[in-house]
C-alpha positions as CSV (number, residue, x, y, z in Angstrom):
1,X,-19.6,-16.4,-42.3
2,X,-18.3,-19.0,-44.6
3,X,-20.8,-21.6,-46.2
4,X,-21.3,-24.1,-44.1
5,X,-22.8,-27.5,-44.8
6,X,-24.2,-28.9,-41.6
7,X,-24.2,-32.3,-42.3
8,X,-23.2,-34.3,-39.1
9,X,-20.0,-35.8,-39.2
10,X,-18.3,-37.7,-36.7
11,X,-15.1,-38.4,-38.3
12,X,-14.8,-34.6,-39.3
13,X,-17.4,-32.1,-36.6
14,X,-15.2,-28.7,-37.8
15,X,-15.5,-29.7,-41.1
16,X,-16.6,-26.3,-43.8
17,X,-15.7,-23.8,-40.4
18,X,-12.7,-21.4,-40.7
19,X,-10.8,-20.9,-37.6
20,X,-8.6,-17.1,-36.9
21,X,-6.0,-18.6,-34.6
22,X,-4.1,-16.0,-32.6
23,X,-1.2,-17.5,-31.4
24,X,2.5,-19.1,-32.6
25,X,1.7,-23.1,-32.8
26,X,5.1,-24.6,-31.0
27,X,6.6,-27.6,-31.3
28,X,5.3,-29.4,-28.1
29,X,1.3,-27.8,-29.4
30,X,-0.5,-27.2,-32.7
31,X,-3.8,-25.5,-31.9
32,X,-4.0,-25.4,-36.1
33,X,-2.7,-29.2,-36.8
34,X,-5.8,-30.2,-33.6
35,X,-7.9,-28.3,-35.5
36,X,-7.0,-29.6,-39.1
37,X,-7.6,-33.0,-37.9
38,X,-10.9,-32.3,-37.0
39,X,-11.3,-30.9,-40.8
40,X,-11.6,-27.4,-40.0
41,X,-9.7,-24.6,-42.3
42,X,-7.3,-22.5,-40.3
43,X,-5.8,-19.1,-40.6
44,X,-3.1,-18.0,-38.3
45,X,-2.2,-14.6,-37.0
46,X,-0.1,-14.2,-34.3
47,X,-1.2,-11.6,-31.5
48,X,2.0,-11.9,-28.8
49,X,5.5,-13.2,-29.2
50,X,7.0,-14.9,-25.8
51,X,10.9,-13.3,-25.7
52,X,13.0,-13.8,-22.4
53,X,12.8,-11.3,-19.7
54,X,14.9,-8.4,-20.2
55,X,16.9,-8.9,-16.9
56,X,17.9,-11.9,-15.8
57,X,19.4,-10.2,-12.8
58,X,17.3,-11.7,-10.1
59,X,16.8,-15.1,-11.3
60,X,20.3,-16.5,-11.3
61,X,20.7,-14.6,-7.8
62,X,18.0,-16.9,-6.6
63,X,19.8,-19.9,-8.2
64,X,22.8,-19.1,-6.4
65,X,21.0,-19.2,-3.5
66,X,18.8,-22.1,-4.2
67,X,19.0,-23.7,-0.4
68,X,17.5,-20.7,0.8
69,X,13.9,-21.9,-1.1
70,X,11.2,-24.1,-0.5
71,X,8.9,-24.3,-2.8
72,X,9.1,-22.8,-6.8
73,X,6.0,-22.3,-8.5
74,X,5.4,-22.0,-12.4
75,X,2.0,-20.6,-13.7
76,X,2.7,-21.6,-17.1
77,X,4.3,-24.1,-19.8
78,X,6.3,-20.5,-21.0
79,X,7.8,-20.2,-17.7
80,X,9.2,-23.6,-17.6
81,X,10.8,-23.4,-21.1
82,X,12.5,-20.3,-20.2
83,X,13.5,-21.2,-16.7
84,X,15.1,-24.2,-18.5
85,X,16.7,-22.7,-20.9
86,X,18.4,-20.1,-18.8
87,X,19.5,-22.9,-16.5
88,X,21.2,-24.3,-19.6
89,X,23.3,-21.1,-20.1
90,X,24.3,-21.2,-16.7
91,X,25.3,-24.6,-16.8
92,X,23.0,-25.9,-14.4
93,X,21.1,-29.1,-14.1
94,X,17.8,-28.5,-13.3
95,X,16.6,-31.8,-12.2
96,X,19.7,-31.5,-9.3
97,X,18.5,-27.8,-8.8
98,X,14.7,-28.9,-8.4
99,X,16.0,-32.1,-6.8
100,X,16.7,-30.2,-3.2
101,X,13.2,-28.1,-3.2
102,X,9.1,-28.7,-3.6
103,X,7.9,-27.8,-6.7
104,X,4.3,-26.4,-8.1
105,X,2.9,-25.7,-11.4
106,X,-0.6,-25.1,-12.3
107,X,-2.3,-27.8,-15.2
108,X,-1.1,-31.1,-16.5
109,X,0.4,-29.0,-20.0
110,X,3.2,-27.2,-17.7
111,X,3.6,-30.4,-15.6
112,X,4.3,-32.5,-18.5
113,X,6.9,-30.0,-19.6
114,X,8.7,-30.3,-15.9
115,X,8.4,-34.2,-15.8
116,X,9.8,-34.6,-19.4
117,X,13.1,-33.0,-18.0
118,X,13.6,-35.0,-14.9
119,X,11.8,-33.1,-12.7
120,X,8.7,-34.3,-10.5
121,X,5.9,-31.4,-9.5
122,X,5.1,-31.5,-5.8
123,X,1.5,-30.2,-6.3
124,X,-0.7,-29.9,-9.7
125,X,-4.0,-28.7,-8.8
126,X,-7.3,-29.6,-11.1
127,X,-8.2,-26.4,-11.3
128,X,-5.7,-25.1,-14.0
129,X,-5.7,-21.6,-13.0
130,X,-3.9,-19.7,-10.3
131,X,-7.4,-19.5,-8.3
132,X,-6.5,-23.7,-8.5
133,X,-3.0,-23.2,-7.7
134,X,-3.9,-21.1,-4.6
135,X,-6.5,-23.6,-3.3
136,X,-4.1,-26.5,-3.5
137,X,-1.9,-25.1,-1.2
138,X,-4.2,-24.4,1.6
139,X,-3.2,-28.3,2.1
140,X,0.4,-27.0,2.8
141,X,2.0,-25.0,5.6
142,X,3.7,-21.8,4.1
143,X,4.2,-20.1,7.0
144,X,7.8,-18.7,6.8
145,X,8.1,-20.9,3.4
146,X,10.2,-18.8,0.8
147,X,8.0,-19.7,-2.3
148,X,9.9,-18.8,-5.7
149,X,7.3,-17.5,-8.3
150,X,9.3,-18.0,-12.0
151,X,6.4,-16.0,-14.3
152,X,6.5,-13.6,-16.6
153,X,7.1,-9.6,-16.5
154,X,3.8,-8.1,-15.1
155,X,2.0,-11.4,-14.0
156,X,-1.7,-11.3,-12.2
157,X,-1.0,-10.4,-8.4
158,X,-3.2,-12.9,-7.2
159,X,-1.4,-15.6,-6.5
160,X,2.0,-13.8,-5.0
161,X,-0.8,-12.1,-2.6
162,X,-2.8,-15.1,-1.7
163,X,0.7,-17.2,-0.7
164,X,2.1,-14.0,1.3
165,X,-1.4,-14.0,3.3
166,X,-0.6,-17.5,3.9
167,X,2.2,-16.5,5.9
168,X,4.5,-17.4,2.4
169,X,8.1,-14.8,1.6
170,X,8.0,-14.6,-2.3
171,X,10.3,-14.4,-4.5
172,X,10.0,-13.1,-7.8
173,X,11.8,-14.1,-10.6
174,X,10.5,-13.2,-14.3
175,X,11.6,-15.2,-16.9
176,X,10.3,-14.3,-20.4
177,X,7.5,-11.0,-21.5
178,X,4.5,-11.4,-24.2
179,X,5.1,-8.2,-26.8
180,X,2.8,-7.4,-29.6
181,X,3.3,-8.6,-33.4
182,X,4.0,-5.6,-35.0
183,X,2.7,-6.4,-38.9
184,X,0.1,-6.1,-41.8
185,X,-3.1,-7.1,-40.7
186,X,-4.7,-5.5,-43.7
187,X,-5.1,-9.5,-44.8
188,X,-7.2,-10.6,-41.4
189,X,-9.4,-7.2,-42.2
190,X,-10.6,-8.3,-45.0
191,X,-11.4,-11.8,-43.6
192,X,-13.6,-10.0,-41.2
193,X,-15.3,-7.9,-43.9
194,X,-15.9,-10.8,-46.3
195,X,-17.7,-12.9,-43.6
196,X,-14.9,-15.7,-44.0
197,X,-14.4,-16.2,-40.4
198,X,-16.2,-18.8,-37.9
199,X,-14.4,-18.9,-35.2
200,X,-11.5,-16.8,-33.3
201,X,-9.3,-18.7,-30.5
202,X,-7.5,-16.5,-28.1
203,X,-5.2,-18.4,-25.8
204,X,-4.1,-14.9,-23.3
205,X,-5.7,-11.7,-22.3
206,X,-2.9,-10.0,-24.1
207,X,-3.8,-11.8,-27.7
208,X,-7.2,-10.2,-26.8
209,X,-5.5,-6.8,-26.1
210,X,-3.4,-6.9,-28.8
211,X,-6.4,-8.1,-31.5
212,X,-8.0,-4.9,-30.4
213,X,-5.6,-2.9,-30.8
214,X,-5.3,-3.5,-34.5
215,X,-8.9,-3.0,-35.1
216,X,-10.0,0.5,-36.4
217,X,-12.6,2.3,-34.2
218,X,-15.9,1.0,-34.8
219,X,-14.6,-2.2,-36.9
220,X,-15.7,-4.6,-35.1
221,X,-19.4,-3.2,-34.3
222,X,-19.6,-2.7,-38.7
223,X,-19.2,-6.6,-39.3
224,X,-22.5,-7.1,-40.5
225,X,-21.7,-11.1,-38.6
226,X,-19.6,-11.5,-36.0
227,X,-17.3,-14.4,-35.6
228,X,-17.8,-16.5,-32.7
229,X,-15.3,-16.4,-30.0
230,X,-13.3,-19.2,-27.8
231,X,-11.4,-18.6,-25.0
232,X,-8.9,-21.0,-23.5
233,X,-9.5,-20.0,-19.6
234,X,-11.5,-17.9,-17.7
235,X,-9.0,-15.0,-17.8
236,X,-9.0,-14.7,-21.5
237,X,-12.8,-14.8,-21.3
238,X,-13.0,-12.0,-19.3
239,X,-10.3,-10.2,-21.3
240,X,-12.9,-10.3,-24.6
241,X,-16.2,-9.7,-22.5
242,X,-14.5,-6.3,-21.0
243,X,-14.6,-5.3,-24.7
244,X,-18.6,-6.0,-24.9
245,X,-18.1,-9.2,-27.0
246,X,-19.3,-12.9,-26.7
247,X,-17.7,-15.8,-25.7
248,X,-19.6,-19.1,-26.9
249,X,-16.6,-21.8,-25.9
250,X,-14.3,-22.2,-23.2
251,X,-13.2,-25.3,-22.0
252,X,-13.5,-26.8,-17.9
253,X,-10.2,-27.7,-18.6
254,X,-7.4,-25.3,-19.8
255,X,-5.8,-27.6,-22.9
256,X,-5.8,-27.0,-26.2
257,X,-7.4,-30.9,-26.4
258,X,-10.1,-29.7,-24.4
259,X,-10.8,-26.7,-26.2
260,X,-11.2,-28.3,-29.7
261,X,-12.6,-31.1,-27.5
262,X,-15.7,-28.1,-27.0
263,X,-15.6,-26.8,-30.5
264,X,-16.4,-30.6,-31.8
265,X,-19.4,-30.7,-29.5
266,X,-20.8,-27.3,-30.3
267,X,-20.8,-27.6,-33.8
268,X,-22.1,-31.4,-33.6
269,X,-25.3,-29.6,-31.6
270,X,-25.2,-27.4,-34.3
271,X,-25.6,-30.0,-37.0
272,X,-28.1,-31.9,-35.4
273,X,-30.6,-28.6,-35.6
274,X,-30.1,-29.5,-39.3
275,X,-31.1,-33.1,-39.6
């Protein structure tokens, strides 16, 4: 790994660690510029671009037919910003479209994108994860309830199953895809090689999938140290651990803030060791 002096500091906890970040920073979150502050070094190599749905076929049906829904549901902040922006071709306002229905979202990071255009979540769960989602509206009677799922292409079945036992009709709409980078990695190789990595951050199971994939076969098992890994949720966790690696971080809450928030104190309980 890199040299690292572990002198405790408070102002600075990630300072002398180099971080792999695996995803696009946006404009609304910068994993690199929460890490930076913290004085960690950051290299970024993105794993997935988010592109709109191929077919947008069944989601301005459902617009047209808005009265006929209850409740719409987004799993992520991706979904929102998609939803919104095709909305915006269509010429329609979404805060009157949203204004006549419930809606859901699971965590405070796709809330926050829903309130800042007009638009008032029904039900945001503390649990940021579908499981959370699904929980939340055990409160609720869906029986009958037309509940209109706006996710991406190929989301986790989990939730569309769990409201349909609950007597829910879904409706499915996607709204954007993740699809690998395609690029040189031969740079990011080399980091591995040379030790020069700390940490990795993977944000989806398919940054995981997609890091994998541009690893040749028995890469990973050669590094004579492996970097540590974080995870964002428990999904992502489980996406690395079905490839026999690690996981030492992963946030109770599904944030970015939180998971530097966990990086701080484990490299603080590191530093201590070395007082």
């Amino acid at each position: 790994m890199t040299s690292v002096s572990y002198q405790h500091s408070e102002k600075f906890p990630l300072a002398g660690l180099r971080f792999l970040v695996t995803r696009q920073d946006s404009t609304e979150s910068s994993l690199t510029g929460m890490l930076e502050s913290q004085g960690a070094s950051v290299l970024t190599a993105q794993m997935t671009q988010i592109i709109p749905t191929e077919s947008w076929e069944s989601f301005d049906e459902t617009v047209q037919q808005i009265s006929n829904i209850d409740w719409a549901v987004f799993t992520s902040r991706n979904g929102v910003t998609h939803c919104l922006s095709r909305l915006n071709d269509l010429e329609v306002s979404a805060q009157q479209l949203f204004s006549s229905i419930k809606t859901a979202c699971v965590g405070q990071a796709t809330a926050s994108v829903l309130t800042d255009n007009g638009i008032t979540p029904e039900l945001v769960p503390e649990h940021f994860q579908s499981e959370g989602l699904i929980d939340a509206f055990k409160q609720h009677d869906l029986f009958e309830k037309r509940c209109w799922l706006i996710q991406a292409e190929s989301p986790r079945k989990i939730l569309r199953d769990s409201l349909q036992k609950m007597g829910a009709q879904i409706i499915l709409t996607p709204v954007y895809r993740n699809v690998p980078v395609a690029g040189d990695y031969t740079f990011l190789l080399a980091e591995l090689e040379q030790q020069k990595l700390d940490w990795i951050l993977f944000a989806s199971p398919s940054a995981v999938q997609n890091f994998h994939q541009i690893l040749p076969t028995g890469f990973w098992e050669s590094l004579t140290a492996e970097p540590k890994i974080a995870c964002l949720g428990k999904i992502t966790a489980k996406a690395v651990r079905d490839f026999g690696w690690s996981v030492q971080a992963k946030p109770n809450i599904q944030d970015f803030e939180h998971l530097v928030q966990s990086l701080c104190e484990i490299n603080s309980q590191i530093s201590l060791k070395y007082e």
